[in-house]
Backbone as CSV, one residue per row, in Angstrom:
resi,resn,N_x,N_y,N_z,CA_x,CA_y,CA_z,C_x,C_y,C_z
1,UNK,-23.010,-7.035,-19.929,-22.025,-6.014,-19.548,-22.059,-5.809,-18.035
2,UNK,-20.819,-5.809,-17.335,-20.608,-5.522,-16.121,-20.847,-3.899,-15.095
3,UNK,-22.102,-4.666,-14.283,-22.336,-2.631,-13.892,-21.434,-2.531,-12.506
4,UNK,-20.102,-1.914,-13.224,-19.358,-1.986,-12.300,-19.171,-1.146,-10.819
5,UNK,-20.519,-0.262,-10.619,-20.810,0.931,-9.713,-21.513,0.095,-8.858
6,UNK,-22.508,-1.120,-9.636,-23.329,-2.058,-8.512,-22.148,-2.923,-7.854
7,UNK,-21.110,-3.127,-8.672,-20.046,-4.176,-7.662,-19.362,-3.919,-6.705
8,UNK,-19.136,-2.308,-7.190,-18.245,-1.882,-6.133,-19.486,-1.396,-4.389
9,UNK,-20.399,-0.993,-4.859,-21.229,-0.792,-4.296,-21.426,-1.759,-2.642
10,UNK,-21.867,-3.276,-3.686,-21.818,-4.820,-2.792,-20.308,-4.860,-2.299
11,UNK,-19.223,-4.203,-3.012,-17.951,-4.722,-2.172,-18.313,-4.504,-0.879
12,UNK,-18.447,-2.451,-0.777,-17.903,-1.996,0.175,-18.919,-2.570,1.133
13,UNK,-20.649,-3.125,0.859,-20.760,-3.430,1.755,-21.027,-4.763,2.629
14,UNK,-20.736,-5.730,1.272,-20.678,-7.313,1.874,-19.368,-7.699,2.051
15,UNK,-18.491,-6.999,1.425,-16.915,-7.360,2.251,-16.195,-6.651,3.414
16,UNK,-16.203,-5.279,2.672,-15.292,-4.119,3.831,-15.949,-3.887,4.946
17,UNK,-17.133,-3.517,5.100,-17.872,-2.809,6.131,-18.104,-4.189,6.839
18,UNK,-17.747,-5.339,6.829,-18.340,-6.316,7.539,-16.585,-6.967,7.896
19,UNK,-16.135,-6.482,7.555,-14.214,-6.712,7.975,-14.005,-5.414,8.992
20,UNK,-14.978,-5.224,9.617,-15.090,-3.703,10.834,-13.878,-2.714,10.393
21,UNK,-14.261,-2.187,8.876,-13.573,-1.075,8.563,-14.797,-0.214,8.402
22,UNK,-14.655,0.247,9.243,-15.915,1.915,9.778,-15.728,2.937,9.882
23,UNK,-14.175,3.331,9.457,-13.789,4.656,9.093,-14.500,5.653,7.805
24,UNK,-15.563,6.045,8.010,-16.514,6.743,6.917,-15.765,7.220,5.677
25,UNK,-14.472,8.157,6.132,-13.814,8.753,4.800,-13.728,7.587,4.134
26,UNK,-12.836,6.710,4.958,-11.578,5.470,3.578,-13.261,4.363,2.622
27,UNK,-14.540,4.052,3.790,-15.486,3.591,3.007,-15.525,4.491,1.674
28,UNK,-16.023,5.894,2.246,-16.386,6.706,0.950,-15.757,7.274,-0.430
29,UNK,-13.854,6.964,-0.026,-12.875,6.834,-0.911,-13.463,5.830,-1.897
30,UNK,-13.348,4.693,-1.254,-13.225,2.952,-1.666,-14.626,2.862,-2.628
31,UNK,-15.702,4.046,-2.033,-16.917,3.876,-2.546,-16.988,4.937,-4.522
32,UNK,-16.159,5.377,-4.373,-16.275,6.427,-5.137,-14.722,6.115,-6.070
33,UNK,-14.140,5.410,-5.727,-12.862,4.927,-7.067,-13.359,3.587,-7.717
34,UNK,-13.087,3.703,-8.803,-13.946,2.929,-9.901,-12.089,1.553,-9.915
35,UNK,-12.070,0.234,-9.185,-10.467,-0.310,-9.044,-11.059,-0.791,-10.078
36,UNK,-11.840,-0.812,-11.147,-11.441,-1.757,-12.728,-10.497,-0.846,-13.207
37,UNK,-10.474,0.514,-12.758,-9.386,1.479,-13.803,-8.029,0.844,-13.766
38,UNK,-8.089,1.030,-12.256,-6.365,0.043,-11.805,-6.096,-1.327,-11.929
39,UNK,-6.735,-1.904,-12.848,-6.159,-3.813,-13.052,-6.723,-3.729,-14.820
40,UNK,-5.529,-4.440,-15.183,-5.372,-4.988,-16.622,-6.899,-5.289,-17.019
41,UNK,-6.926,-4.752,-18.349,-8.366,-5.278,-18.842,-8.887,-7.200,-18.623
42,UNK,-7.749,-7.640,-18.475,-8.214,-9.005,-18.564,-8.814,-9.580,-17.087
43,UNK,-8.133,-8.924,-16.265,-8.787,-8.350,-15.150,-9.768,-8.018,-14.447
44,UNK,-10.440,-6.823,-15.116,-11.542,-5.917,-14.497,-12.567,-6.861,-14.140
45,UNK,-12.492,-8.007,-14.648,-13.832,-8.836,-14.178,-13.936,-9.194,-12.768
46,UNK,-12.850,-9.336,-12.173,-12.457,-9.552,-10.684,-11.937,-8.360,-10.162
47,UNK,-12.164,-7.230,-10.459,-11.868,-6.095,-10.125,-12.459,-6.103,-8.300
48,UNK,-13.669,-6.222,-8.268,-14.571,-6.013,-6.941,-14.290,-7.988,-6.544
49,UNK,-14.277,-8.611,-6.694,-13.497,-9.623,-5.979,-12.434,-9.809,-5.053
50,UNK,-12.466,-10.053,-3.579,-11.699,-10.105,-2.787,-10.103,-10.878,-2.915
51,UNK,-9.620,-10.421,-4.023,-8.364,-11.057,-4.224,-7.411,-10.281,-4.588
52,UNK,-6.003,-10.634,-4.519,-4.790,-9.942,-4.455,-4.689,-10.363,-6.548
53,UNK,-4.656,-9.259,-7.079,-4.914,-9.247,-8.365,-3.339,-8.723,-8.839
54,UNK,-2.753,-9.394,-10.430,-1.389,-9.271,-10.876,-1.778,-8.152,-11.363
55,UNK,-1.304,-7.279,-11.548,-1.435,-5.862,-12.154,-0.273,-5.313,-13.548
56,UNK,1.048,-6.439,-12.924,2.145,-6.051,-13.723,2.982,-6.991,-13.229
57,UNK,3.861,-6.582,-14.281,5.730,-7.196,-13.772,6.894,-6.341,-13.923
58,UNK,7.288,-6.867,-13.139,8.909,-6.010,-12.994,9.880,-6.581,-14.313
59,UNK,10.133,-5.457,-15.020,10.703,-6.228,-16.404,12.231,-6.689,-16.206
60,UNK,12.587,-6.266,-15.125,14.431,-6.295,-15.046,14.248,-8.026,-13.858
61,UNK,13.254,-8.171,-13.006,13.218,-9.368,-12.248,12.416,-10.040,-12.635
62,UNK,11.447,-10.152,-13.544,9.959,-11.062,-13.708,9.143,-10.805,-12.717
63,UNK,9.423,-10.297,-11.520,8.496,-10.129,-10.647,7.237,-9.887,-10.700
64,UNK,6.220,-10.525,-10.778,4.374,-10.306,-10.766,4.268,-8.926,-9.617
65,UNK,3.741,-7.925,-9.971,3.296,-7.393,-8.447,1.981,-7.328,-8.420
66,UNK,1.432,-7.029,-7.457,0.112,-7.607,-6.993,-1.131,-6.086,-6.198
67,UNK,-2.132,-5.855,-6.667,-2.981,-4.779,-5.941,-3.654,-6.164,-4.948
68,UNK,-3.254,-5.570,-3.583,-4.129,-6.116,-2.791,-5.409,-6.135,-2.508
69,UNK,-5.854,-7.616,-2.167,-7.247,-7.470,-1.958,-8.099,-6.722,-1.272
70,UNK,-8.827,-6.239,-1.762,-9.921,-5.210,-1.029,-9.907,-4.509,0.393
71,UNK,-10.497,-6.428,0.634,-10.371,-6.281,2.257,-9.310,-6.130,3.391
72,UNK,-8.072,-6.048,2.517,-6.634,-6.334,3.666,-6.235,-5.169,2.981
73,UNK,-6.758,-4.400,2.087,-5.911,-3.539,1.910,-7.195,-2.331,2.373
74,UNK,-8.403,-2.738,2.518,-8.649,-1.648,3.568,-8.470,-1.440,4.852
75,UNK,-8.503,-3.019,5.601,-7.924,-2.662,6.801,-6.518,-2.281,7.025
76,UNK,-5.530,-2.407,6.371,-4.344,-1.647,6.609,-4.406,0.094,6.727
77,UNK,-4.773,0.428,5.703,-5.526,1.928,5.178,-5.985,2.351,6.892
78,UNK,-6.793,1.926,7.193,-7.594,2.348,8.553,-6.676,2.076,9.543
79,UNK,-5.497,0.697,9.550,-4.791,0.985,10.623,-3.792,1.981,10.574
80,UNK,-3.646,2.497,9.899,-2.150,3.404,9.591,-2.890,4.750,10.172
81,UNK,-4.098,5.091,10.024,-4.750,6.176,10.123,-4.211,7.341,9.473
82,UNK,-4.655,7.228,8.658,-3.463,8.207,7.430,-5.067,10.185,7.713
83,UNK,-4.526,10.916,8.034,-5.010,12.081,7.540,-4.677,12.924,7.142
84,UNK,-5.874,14.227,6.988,-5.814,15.006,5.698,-4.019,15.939,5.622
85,UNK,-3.619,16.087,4.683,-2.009,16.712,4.469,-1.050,16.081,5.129
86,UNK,-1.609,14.587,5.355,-0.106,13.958,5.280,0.216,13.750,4.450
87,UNK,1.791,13.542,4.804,2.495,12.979,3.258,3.073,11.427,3.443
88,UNK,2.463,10.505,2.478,2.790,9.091,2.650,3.269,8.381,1.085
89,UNK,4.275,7.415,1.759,5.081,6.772,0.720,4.494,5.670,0.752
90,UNK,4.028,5.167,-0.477,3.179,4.396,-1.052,4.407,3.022,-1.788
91,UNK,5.011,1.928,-0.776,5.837,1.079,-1.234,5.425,-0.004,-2.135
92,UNK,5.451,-0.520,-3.833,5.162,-1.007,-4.616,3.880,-0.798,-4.904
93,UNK,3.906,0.647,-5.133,2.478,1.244,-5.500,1.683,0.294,-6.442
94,UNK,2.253,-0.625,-7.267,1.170,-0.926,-8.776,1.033,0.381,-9.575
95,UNK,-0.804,-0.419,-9.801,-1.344,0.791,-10.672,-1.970,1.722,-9.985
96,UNK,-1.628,2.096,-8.756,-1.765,3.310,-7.973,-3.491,3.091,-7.452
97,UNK,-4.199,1.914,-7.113,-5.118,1.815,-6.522,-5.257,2.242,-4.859
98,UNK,-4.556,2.256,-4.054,-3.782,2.319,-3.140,-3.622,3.692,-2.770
99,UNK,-2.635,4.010,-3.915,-2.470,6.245,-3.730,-3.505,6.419,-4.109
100,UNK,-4.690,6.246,-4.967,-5.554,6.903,-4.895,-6.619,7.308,-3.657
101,UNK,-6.158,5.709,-2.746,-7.422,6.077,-1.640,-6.422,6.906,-0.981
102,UNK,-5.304,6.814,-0.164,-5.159,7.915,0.151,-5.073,9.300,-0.297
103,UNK,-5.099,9.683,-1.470,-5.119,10.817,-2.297,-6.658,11.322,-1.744
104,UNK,-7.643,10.531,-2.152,-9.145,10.762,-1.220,-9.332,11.092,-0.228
105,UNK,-7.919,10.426,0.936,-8.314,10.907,2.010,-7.387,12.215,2.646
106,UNK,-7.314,12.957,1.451,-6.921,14.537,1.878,-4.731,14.233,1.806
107,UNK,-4.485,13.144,1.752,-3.177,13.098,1.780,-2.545,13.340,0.008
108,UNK,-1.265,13.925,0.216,-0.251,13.994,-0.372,0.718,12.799,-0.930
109,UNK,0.626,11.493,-1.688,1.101,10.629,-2.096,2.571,10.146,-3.057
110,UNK,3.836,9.863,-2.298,4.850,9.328,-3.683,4.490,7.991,-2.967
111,UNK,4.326,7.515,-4.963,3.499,6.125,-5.313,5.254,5.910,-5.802
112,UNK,5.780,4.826,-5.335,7.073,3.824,-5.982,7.078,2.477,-5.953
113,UNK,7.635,2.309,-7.462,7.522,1.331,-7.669,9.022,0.892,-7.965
114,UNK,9.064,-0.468,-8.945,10.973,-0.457,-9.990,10.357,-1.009,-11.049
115,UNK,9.159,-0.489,-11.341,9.287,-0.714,-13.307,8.692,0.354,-13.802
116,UNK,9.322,0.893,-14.948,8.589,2.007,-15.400,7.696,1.988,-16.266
117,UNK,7.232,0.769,-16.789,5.898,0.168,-17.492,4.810,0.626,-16.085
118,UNK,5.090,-0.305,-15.138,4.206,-0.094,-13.942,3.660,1.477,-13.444
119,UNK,4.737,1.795,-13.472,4.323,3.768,-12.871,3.862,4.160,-14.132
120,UNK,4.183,4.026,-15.858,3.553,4.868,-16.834,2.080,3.941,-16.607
121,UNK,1.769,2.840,-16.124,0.162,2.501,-15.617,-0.275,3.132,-14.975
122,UNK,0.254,3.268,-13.675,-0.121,3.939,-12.610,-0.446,5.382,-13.124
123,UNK,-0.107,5.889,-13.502,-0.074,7.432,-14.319,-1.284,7.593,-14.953
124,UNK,-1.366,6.527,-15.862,-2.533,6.320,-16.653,-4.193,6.395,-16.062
125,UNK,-4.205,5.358,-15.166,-5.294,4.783,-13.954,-5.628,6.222,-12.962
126,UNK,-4.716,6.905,-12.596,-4.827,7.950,-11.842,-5.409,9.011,-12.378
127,UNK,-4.766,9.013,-13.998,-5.225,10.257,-14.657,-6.961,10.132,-14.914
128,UNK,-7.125,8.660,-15.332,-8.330,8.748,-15.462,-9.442,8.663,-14.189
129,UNK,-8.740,8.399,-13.243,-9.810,8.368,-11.966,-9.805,9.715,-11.443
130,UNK,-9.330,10.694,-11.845,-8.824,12.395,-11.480,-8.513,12.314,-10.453
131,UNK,-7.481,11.716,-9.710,-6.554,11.887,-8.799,-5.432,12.177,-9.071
132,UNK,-5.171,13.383,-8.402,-3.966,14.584,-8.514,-2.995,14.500,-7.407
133,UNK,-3.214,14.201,-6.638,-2.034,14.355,-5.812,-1.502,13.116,-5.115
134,UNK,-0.766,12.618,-6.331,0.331,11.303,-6.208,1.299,11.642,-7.320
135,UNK,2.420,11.541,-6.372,3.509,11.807,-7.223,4.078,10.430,-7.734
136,UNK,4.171,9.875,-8.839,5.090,8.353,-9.126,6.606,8.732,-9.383
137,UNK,7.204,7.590,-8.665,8.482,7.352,-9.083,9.303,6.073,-8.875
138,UNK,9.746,5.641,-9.880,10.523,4.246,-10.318,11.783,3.938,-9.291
139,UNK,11.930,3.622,-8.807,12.719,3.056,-7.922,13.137,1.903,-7.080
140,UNK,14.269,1.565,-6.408,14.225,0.165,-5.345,13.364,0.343,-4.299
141,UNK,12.495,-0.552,-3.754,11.122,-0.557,-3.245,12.023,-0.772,-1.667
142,UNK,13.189,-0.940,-1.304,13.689,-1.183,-0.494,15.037,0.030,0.396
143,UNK,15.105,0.725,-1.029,15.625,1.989,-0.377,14.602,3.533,-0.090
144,UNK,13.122,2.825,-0.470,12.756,4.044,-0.069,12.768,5.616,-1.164
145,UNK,12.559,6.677,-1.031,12.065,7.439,-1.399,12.986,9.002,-0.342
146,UNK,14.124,8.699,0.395,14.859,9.575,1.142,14.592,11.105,0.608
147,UNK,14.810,11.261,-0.607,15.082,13.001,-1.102,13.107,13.489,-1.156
148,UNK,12.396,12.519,-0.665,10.702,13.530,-0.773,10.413,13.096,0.800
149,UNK,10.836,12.606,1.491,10.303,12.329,3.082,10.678,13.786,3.528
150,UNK,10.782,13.494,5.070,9.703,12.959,5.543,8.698,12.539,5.666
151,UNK,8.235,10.952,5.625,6.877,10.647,5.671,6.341,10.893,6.708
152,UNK,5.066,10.710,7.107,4.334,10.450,8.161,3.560,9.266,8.329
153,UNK,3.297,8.508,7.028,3.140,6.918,6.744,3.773,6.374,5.873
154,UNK,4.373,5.681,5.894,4.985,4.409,5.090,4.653,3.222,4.713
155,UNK,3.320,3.035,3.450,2.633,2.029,3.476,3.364,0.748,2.565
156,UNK,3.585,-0.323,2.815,3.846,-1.413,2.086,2.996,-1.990,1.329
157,UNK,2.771,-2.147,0.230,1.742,-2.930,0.009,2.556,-3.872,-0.643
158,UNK,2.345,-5.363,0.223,3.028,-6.799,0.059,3.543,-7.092,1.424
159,UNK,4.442,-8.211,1.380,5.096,-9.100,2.456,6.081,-8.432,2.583
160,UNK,6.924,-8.789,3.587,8.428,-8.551,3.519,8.905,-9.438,4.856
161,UNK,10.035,-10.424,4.271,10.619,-10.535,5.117,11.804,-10.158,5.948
162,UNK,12.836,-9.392,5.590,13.419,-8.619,5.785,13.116,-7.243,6.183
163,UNK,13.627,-6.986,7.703,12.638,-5.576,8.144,13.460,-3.856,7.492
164,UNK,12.244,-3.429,7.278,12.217,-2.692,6.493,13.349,-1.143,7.073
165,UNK,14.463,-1.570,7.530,15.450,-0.252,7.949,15.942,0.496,7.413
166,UNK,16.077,0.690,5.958,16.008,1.973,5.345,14.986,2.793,5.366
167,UNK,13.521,2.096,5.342,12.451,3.106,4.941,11.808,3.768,6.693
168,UNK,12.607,2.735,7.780,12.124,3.363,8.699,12.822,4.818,9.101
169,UNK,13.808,4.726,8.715,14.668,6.457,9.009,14.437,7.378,7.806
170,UNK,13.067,7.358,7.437,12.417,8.053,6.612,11.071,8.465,6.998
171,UNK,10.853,7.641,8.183,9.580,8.382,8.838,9.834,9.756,9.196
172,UNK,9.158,10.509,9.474,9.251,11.740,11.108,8.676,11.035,11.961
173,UNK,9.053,12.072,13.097,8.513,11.804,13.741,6.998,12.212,14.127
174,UNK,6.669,11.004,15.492,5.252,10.327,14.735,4.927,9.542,13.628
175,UNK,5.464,9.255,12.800,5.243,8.648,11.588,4.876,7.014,11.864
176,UNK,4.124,6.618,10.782,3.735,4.818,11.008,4.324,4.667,9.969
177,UNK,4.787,3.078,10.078,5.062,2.461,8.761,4.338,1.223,9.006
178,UNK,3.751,0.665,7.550,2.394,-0.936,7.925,2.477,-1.381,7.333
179,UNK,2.929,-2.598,7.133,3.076,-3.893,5.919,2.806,-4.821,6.493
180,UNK,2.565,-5.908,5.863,3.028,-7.482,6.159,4.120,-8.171,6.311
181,UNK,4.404,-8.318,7.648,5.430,-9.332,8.331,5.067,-10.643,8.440
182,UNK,6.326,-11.114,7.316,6.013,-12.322,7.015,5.484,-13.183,6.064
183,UNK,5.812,-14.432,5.774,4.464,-14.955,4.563,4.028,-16.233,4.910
184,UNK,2.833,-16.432,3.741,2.023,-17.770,4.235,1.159,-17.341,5.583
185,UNK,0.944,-18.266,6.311,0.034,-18.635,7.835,0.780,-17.461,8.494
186,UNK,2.084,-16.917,8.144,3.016,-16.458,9.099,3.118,-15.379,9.370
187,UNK,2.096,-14.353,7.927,2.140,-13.278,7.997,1.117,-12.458,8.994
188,UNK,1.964,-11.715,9.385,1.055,-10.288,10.197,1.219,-9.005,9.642
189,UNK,-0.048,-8.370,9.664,-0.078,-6.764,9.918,0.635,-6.265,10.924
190,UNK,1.880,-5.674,10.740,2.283,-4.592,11.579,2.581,-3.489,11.202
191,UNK,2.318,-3.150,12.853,2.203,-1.305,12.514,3.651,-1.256,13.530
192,UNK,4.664,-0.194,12.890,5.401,0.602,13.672,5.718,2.103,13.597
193,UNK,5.836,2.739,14.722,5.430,4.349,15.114,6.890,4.932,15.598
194,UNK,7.433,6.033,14.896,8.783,6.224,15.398,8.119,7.617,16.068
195,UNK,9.019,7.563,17.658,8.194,8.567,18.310,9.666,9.074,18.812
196,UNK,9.301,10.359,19.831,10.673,10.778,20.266,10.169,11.573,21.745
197,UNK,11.776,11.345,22.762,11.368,11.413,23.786,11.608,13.289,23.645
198,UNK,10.401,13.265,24.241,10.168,14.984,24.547,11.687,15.955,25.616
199,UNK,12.565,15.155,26.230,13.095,15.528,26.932,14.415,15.320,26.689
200,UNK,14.870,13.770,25.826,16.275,13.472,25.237,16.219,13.524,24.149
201,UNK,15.410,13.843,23.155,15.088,14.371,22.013,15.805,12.739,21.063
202,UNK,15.537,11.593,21.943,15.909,10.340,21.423,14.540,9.877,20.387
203,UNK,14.918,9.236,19.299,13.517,8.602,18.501,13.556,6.447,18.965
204,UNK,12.572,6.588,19.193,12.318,5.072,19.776,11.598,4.447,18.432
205,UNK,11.498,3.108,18.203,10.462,2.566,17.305,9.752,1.810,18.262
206,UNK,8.267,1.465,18.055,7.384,0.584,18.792,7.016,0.192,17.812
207,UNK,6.351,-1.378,18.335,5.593,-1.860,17.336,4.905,-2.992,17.353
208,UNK,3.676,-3.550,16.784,2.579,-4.402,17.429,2.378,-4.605,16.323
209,UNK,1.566,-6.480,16.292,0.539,-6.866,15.334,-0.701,-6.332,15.281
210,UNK,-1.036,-6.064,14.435,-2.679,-5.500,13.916,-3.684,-6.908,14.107
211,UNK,-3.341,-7.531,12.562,-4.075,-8.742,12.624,-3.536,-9.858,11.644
212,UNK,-3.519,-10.928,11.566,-2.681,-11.645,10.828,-3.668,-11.477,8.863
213,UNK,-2.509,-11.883,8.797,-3.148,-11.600,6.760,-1.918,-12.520,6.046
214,UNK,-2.378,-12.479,4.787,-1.346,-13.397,4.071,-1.451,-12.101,2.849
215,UNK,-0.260,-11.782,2.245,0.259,-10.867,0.966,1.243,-11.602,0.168
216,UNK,1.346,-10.902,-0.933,2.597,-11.864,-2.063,3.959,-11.106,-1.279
217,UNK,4.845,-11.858,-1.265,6.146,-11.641,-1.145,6.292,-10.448,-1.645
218,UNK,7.587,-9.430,-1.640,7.946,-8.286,-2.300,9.368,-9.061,-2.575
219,UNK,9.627,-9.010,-3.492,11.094,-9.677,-3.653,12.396,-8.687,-3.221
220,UNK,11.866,-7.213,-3.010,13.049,-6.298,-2.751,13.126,-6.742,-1.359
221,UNK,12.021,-7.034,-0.666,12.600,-7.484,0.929,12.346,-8.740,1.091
222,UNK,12.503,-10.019,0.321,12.966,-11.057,0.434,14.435,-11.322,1.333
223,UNK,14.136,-12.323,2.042,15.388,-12.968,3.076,16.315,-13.158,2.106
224,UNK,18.102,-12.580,2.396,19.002,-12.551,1.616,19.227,-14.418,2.068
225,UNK,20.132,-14.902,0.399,20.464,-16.284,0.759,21.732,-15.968,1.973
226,UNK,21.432,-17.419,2.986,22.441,-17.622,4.387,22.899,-18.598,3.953
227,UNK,24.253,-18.464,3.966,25.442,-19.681,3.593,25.715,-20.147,5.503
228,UNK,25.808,-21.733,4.848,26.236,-22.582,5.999,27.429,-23.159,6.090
229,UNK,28.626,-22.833,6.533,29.639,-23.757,6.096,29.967,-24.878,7.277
């Protein structure tokens, strides 16, 4: 039988803490959520394994979606710098492994997804890890979450190639939004920050690579087909 408190244990500290994620809270989140709750029983065996794990499918696209691996999904977590009473939109939540760490770290969570098999999981996984404050809701992963924003983070979890301009006029200001740009070799962590000028009361976006990573595609921001004539 699997002692799954010793695995998670060795994750946080032969994978994460050695991927220079040294932010004490998000370790002590990561240290204290049990992720076999959040992956399919067939699963849990690779629960503490550094891999991007299927969690579900989208029943209307076939779409697989995917809880990211450990380590890329803690360093995102730490780059976004999410704190206590923010409120952050959690893009293709899964089974809410994800809202839970931020739920840990004092934030306010809508977890969305577009299957409602997926969120009645997510529901499930949360209830039993006693994390309370994530709200789920079923939706296009590409329009965002407009009627509960302002966010103050906007986390992706997956690729996208298509940049994400609905969900950015859902930040506030100050707000980050952090996904993966890009796929394959191609992908990067980026972070972008919608800020506003103190004097023209204009909102600017900035925005920089973190560090390169590879994630599964999100098919809601998949490149539309380009006709050539």
């Amino acid at each position: 039988m699997l002692d799954f408190a010793d695995l998670r244990h060795r994750m946080v500290d032969n994978q994460i803490r050695t991927a220079d994620v040294t932010h004490r809270s998000i370790l002590a989140a990561i240290e204290d959520l049990p992720r076999e709750v959040f992956v399919p029983e067939a699963m849990k065996a690779f629960a503490y394994s550094d891999k991007h794990l299927a969690v579900g499918h989208v029943g209307s696209t076939g779409e697989t979606r995917y809880s990211l691996a450990p380590v890329l999904l803690a360093r995102m977590v730490q780059a976004a710098e999410p704190s206590s009473g923010e409120k952050i939109l959690h893009i293709a939540c899964g089974t809410g492994y994800g809202s839970a760490i931020f739920a840990k770290l004092g934030a306010y969570v809508v977890a969305l997804d577009e299957d409602a098999g997926i969120i009645a999981a997510a529901e499930r996984a949360l209830a039993q890890a006693g994390v309370a404050a994530v709200r789920t809701l079923a939706g296009t992963l590409f329009d965002g979450a407009a009627s509960e924003g302002p966010f103050d983070v906007i986390f992706i979890e997956g690729a996208y190639e298509r940049e994400p301009e609905t969900l950015v006029t859902q930040l506030a200001s100050g707000g980050r939004l952090i996904g993966v740009s890009g796929v394959g070799r191609a992908g990067q962590v980026m972070l972008q920050v919608k800020t506003r000028d103190a004097l023209t009361g204009r909102e600017a976006l900035t925005g920089r690579a973190v560090f390169d990573a590879s994630a599964p595609l999100l098919r809601s921001f998949a490149k539309k087909p380009e006709f050539v004539f």
